[in-house]
N, C-alpha and C positions, 0 to 999 in steps of 0.2 A: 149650273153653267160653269163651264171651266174656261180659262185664259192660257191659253200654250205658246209659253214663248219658243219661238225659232232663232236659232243660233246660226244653221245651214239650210239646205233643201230649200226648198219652192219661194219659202216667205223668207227673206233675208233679214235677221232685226226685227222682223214685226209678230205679230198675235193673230191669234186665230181661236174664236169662238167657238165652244164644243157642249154642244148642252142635248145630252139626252132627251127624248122625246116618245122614245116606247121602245117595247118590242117585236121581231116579227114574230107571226101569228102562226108559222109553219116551222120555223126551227128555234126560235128562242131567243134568236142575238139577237143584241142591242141598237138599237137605229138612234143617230144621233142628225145633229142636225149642224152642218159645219161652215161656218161661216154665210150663214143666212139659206146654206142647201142641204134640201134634204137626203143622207146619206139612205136611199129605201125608196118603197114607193108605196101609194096610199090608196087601197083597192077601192072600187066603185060603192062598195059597201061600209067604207070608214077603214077599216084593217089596215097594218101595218103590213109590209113584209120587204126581206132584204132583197137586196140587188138579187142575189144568187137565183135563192128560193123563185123569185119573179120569173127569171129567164129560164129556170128548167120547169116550170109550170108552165111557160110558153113554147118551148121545147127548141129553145135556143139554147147557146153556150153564154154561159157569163162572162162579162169582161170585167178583170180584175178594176176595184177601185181604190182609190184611197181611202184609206179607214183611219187615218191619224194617230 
């Protein structure tokens, strides 16, 4: 689990919890889980997988997210 202090941007002064949680299962990055959300999504079958990865398996385009 990590504590990120913010100086600027989104969280003014405050913290933000960042605690790994796995991998995606199609490219390898890291899925974290950011403030009690999870950066990823968690296939019908238990799998990890990133945002990205998800939307062109759906054969949408991704929308950029914040990755911290």
């Amino acid at each position: 689990m990590f504590w990120i202090a913010f100086t600027n941007g989104q969280k003014q002064g405050g913290f933000c919890v960042k605690e790994k949680v796995g991998v995606c299962q199609i490219c390898g990055k890291e899925i974290y889980c950011l403030d009690g959300f999870l950066n990823g999504v968690v296939k019908g079958n238990g799998t990890l997988s990133c945002f990205e990865c998800d939307e062109k398996e759906k054969g949408r385009k991704a929308t950029k997210v914040y990755e911290g």
